[in-house]
C-alpha positions as CSV (number, residue, x, y, z in Angstrom):
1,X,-28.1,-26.0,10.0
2,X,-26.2,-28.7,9.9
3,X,-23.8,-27.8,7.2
4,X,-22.8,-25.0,9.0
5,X,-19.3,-25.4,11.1
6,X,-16.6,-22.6,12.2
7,X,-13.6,-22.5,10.1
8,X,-10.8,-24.1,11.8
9,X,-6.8,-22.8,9.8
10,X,-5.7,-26.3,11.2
11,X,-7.8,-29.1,9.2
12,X,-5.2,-31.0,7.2
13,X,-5.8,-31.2,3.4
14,X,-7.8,-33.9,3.5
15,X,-10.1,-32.6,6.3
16,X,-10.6,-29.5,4.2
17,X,-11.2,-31.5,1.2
18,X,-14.4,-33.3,3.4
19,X,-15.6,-30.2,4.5
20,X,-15.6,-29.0,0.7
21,X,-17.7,-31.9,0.0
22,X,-20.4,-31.4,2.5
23,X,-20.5,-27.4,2.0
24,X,-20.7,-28.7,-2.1
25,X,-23.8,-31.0,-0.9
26,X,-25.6,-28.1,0.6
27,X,-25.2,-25.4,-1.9
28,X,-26.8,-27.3,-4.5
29,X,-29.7,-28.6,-2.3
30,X,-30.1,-24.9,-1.5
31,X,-30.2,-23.9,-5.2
32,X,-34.2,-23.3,-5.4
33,X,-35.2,-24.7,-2.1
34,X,-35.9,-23.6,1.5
35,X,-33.5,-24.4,4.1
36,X,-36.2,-25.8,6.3
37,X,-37.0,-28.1,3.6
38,X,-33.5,-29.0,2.7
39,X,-32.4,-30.2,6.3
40,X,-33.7,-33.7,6.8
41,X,-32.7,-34.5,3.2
42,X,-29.3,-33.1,4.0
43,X,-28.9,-35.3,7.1
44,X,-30.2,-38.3,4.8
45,X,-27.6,-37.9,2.3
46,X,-24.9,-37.6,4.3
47,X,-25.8,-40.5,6.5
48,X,-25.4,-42.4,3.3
49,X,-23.0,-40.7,1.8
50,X,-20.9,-39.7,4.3
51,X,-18.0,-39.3,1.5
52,X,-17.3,-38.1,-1.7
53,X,-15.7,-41.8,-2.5
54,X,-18.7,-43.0,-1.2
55,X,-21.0,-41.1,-3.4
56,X,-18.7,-41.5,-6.5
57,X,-19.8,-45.5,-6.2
58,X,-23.4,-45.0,-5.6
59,X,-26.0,-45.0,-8.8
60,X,-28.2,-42.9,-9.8
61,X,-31.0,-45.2,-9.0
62,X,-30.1,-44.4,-5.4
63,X,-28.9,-40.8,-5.8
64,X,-32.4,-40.2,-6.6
65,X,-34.3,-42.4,-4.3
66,X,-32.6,-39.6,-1.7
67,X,-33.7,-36.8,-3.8
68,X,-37.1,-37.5,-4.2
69,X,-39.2,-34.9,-3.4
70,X,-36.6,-32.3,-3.4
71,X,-37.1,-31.3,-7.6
72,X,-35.1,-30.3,-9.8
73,X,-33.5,-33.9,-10.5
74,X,-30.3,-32.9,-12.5
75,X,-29.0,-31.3,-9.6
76,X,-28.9,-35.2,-8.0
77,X,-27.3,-36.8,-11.0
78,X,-24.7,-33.9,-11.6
79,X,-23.8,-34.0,-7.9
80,X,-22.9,-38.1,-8.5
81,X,-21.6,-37.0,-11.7
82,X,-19.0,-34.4,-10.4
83,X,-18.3,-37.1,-7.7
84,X,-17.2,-39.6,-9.8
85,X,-15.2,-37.1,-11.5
86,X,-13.3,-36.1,-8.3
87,X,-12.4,-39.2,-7.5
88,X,-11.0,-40.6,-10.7
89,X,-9.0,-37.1,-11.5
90,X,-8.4,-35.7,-8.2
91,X,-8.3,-38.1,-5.7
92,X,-11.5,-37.4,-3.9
93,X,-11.0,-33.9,-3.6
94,X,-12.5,-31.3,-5.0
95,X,-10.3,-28.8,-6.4
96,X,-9.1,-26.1,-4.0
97,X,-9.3,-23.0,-6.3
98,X,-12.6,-21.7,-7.6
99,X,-11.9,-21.1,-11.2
100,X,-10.6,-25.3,-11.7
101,X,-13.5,-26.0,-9.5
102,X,-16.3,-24.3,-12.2
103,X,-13.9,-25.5,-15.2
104,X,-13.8,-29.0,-14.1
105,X,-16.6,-30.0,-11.6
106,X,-20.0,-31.0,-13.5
107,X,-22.8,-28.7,-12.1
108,X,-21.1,-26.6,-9.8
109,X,-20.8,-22.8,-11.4
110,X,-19.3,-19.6,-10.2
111,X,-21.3,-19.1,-7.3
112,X,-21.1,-22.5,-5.6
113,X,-17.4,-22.8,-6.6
114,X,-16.5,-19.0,-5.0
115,X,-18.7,-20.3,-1.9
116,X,-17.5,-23.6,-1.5
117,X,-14.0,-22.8,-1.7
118,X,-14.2,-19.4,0.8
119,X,-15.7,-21.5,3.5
120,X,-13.5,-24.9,2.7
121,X,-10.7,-23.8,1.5
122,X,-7.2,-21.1,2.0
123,X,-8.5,-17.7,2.4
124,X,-9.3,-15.4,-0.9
125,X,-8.2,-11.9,-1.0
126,X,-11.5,-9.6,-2.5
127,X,-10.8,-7.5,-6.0
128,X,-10.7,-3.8,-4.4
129,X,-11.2,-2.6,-8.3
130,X,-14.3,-0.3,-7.8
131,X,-17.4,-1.3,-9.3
132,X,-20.0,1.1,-11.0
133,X,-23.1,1.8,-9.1
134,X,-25.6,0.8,-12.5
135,X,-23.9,-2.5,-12.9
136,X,-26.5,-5.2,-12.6
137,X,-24.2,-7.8,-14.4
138,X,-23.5,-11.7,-12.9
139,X,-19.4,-9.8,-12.8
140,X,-20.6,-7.3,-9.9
141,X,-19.3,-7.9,-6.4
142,X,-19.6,-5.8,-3.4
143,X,-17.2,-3.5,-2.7
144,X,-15.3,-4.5,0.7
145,X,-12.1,-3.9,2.3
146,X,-9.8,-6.2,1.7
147,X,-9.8,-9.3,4.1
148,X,-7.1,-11.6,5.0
149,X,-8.6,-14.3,6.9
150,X,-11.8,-16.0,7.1
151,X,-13.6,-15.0,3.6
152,X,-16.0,-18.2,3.8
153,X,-17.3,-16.7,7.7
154,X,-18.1,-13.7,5.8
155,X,-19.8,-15.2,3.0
156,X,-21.9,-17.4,5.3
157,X,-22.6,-14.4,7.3
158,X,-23.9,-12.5,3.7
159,X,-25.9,-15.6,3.4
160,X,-27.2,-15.2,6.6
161,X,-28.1,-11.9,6.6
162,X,-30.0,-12.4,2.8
163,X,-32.5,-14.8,4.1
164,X,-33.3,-13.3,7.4
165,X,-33.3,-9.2,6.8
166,X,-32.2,-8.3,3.4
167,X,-35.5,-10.7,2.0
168,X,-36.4,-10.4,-1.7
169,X,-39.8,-10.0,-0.2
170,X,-40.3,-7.6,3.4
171,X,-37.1,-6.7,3.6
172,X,-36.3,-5.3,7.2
173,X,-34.1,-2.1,7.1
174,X,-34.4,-0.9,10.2
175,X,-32.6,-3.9,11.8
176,X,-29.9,-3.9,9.1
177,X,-26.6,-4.0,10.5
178,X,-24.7,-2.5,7.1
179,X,-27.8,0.1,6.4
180,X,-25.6,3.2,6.7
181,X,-23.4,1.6,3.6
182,X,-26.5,0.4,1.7
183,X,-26.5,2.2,-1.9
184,X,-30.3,0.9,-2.1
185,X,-31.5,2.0,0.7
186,X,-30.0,5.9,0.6
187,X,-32.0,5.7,-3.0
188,X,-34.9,4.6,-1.9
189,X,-35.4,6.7,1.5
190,X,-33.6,10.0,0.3
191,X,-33.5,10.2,-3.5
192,X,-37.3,9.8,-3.4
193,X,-37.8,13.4,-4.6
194,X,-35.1,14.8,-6.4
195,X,-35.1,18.9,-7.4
196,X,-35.0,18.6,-11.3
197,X,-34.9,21.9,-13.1
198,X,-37.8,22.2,-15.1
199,X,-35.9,22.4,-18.8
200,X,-34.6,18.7,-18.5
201,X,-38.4,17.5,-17.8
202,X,-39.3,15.1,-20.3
203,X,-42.8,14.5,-21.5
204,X,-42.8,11.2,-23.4
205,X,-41.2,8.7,-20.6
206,X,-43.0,7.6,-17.8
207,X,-40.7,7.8,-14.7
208,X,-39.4,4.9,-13.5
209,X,-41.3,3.1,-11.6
210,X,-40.2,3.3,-7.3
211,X,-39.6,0.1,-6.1
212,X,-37.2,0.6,-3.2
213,X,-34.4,-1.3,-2.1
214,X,-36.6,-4.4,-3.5
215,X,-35.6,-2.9,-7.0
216,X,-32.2,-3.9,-6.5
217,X,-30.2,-5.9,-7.8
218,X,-31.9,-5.5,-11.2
219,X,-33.5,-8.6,-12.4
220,X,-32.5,-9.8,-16.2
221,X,-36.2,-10.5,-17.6
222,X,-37.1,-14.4,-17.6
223,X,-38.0,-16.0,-21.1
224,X,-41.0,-17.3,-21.1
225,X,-41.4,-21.0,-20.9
226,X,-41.9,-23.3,-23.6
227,X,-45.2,-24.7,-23.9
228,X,-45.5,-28.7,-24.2
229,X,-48.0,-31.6,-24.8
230,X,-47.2,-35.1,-23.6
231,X,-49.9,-38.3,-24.1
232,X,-49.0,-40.4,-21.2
233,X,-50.2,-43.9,-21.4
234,X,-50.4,-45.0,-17.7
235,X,-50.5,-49.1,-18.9
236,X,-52.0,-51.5,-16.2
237,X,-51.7,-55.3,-16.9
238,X,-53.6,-58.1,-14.9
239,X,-54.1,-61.7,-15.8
240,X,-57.5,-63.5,-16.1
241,X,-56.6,-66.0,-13.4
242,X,-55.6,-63.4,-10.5
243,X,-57.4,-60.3,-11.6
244,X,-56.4,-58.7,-8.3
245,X,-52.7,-58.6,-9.2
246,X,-52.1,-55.1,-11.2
247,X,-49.3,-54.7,-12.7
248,X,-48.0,-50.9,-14.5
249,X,-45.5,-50.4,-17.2
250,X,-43.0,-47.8,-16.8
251,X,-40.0,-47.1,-18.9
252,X,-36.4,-45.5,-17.6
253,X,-35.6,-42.2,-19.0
254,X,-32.1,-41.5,-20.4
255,X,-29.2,-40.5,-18.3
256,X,-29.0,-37.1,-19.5
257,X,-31.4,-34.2,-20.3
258,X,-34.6,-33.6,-18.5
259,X,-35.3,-35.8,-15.4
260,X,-32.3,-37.7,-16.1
261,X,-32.5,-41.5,-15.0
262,X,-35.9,-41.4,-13.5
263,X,-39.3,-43.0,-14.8
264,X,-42.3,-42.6,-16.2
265,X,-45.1,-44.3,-17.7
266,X,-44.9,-44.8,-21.4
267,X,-45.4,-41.4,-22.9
268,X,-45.7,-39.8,-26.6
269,X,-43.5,-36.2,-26.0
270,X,-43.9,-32.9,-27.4
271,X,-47.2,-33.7,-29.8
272,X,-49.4,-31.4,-31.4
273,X,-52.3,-29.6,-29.4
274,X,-54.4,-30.3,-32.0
275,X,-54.0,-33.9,-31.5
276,X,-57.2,-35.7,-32.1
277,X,-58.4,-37.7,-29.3
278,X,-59.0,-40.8,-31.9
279,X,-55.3,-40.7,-32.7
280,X,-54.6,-40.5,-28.3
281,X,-56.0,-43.6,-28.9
282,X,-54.0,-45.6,-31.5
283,X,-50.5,-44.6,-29.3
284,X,-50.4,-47.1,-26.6
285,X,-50.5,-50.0,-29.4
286,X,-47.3,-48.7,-31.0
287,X,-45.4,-47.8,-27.6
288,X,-46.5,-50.8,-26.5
289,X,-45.5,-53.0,-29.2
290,X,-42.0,-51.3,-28.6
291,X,-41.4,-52.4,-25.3
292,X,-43.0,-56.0,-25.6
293,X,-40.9,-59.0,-27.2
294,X,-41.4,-59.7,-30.6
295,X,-42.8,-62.8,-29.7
296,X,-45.5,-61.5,-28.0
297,X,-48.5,-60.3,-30.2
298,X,-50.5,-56.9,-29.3
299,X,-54.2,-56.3,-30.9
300,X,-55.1,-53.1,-31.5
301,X,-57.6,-51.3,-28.9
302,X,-61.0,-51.9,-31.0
303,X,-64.4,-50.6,-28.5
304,X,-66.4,-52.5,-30.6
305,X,-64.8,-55.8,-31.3
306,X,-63.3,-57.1,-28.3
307,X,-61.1,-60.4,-28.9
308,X,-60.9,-62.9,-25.7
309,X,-57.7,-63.1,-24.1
310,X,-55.6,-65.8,-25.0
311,X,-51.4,-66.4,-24.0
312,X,-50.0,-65.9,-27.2
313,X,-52.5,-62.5,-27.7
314,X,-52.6,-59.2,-25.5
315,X,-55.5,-57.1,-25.8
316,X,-55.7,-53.7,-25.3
317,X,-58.6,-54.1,-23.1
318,X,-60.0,-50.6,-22.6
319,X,-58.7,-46.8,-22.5
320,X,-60.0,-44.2,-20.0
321,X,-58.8,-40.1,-20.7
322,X,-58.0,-39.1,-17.2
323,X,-57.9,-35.1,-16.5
324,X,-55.1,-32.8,-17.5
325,X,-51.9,-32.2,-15.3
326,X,-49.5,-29.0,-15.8
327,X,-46.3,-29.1,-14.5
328,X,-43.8,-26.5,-14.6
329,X,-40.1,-26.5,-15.0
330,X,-38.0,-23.8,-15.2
331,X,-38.0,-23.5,-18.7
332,X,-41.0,-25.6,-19.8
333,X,-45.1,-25.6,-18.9
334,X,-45.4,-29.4,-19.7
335,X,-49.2,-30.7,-19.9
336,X,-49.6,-33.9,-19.3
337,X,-52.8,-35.4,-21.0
338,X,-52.6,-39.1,-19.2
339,X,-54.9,-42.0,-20.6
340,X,-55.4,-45.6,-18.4
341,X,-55.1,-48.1,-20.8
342,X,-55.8,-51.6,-19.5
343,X,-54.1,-55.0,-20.8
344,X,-55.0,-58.5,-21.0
345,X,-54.4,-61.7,-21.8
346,X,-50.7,-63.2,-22.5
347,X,-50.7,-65.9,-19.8
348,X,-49.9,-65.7,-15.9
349,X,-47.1,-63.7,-15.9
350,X,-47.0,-59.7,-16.7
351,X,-45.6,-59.8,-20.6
352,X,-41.9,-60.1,-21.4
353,X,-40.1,-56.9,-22.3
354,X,-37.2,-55.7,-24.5
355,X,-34.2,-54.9,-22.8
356,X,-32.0,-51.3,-23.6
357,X,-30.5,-53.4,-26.7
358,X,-33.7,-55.0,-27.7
359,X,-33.4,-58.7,-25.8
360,X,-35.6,-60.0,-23.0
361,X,-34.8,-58.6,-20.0
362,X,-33.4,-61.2,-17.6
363,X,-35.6,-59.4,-14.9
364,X,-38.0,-57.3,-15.9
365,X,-40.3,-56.9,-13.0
366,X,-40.3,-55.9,-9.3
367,X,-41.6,-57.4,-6.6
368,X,-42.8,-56.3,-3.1
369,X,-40.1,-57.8,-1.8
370,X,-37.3,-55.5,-3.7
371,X,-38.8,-51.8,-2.0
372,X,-35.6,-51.0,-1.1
373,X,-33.6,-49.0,-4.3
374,X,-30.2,-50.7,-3.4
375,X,-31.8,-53.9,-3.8
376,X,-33.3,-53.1,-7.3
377,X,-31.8,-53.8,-10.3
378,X,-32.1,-51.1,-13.0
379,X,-33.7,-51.8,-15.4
380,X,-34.7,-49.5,-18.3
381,X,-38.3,-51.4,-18.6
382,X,-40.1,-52.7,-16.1
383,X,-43.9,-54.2,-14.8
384,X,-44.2,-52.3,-11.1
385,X,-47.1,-54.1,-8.3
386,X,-49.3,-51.5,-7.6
387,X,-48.6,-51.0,-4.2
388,X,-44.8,-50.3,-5.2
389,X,-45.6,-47.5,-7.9
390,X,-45.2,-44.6,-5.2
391,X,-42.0,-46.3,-4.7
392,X,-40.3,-45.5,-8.2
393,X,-38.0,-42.9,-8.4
394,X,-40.1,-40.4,-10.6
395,X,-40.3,-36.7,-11.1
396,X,-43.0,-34.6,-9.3
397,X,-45.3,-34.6,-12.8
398,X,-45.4,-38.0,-13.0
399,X,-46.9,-38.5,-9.7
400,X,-49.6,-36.3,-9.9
401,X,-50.4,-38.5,-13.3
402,X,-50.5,-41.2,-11.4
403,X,-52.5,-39.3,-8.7
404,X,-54.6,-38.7,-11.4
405,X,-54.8,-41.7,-12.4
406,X,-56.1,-43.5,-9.2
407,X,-59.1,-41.4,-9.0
408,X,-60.8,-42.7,-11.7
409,X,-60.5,-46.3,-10.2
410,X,-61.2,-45.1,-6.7
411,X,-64.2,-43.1,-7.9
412,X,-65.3,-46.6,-9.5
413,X,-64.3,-46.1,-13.0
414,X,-64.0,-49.6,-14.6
415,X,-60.8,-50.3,-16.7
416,X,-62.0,-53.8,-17.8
């Protein structure tokens, strides 16, 4: 792993203060993710940001060009966020002591703060205030003898040992070098069947159920996730005179909140289930009509009546339904219920859009030519080539709409 280095008592301040920063990099890639998976994306980051200083000037257009694929996106834009803080109040260093370090850093909480600073930083001495056997809470430690030098060795070795014997799943005991001091296991292979005298036997609870060590610690039980509707309006745009030039809409989320800076197509959040698919219909003219200069004129979609194309006119040329797409977060079960709606007319040129204050954008689409993120400008709206849509910075749900999406052309579905 290449995170992982010996502790050495004779970096200088500085030198401790890079090694914080690339411990900081890989807890929070670790936070929900494999190691094997988190490698090459850690040796990606760190070839281009090799710093904290140099991170703290990055955006978050390239933060999460890095990050894509990895999920969870916040954890990219708080990592350039606590950057930017470090260098501006603490000189490029994170701070040395864990409590200022969870007080003051943006997205790094007790546990990353206690492990970046054991294995970066001065040595910490462990509590030696016992700790009740039944406590389950996020304030229980483990009970060691106190230790002088080297705490981060032994956290990493604690880390170690979690993802390679002491498994959530298959745990293996026998090969577990601090068995004869594990509370769990003396539970779970002696206190199996306890002698209880037959006056304190009670008949209306069921007995616990016998998990073994795999019971512990004691899980707090997860809320369940929020169920959500979204209409996304995947919106293709091709002129009359070069039909083969397609052209998609997508729109810049906000910097903070869900998916924070990335894109998406156009997209109605959060409606109704009972949404009628007649009204599904009707929302691309009003989303669009957002997005497109005033000057620019959008029918409505009519099946029936369909208006030639014309500069000064865009015509909501068809809409397909494509197949649901659930997505899960960590706190949501998002549907997405995408539609292809198909554009024309307006003149040679994909349609003008509004800015973030509401004025043409100066540049307001990409070309094949711009692939690269740090050549990009960000814009908050945006006409995308076809071929450069799996390019976008987007979140995992958004490509499988647009996954989606391409099957109904590719399985000869007509959008014109």
């Amino acid at each position: 792993m290449p995170w992982r280095k010996p502790y050495d008592p004779l970096l200088s301040l500085a030198e401790r203060a890079q090694r914080a920063y690339e411990v900081w990099v890989s807890e929070i890639m670790l936070q929900q993710t494999q190691v094997a998976t988190v490698v090459p994306y850690y040796t990606r980051w760190m070839e281009k940001f090799p710093t904290i200083h140099e991170l703290a000037t990055a955006n978050i257009e390239e933060v999460n060009a890095l990050w894509k694929g990895l999920g969870y996106y916040s954890r990219a834009s708080r990592l350039l966020a606590g950057a930017q803080k470090a260098v501006a109040e603490y000189n490029g260093m994170l701070p040395d002591n864990a409590k200022e370090m969870e007080a003051c850093i943006p997205g790094i909480g007790r546990y990353s703060a206690g492990a970046i600073c054991s294995i970066a930083y001065e040595p910490i001495k462990a509590p030696a205030a016992p700790i009740a056997e039944t406590d389950t809470s996020a304030d229980s430690t483990l009970s060691c003898p106190e230790v002088t030098q080297y705490p981060g060795d032994i956290n990493q070795a604690l880390i170690e040992l979690g993802s390679t014997v002491c498994k959530v799943r298959d745990p293996t005991c026998k090969t577990c070098p601090i068995r004869p001091w594990c509370k769990a296991y003396e539970i779970a292979e002696f206190g199996r069947k306890p002698i209880t005298d037959i006056e304190d036997v009670c008949a209306l609870c069921e007995p616990p159920p016998e998990t073994g060590v795999t019971g512990y610690p004691m899980k707090v039980a997860r809320k369940k996730p929020r169920e959500e509707l979204d209409i996304v309006n995947v919106v293709e745009w091709h002129s009359a005179a070069k039909p083969q030039e397609r052209w998609f809409l997508m729109v810049r989320r906000p910097e903070g909140g869900l998916l924070a800076g990335l894109y998406e197509f156009p997209t109605s959040g959060n409606v109704a289930r009972t949404t009628s698919r007649a009204a599904q219909v009707k929302m691309p003219h009003a989303l669009v009509s957002e997005l497109v200069v005033p000057s620019m004129s959008i029918a409505p979609y009519d099946a029936k009546n369909r208006r030639k194309p014309s500069h000064d006119v865009i015509e909501i040329a068809s809409i397909q339904p494509v197949r649901d797409v659930v997505h899960i977060f960590s706190h949501i079960k998002k549907t997405y219920r995408p539609q292809w709606v198909v554009l024309q007319g307006g003149g040679d040129a994909p349609p003008a859009l509004k800015s973030a204050r509401g004025n043409p954008s100066t540049s307001d689409s990409i070309d094949e030519g711009l692939s690269s993120t740090s050549l990009r400008p960000i814009l908050n709206n945006m006409w995308i080539q076809l071929k450069e849509v799996p390019n976008v910075n987007m979140g995992t749900g958004v490509v499988k709409v647009w996954n989606s999406t391409k099957e109904l052309w590719e399985g000869g579905v007509g959008g014109s």
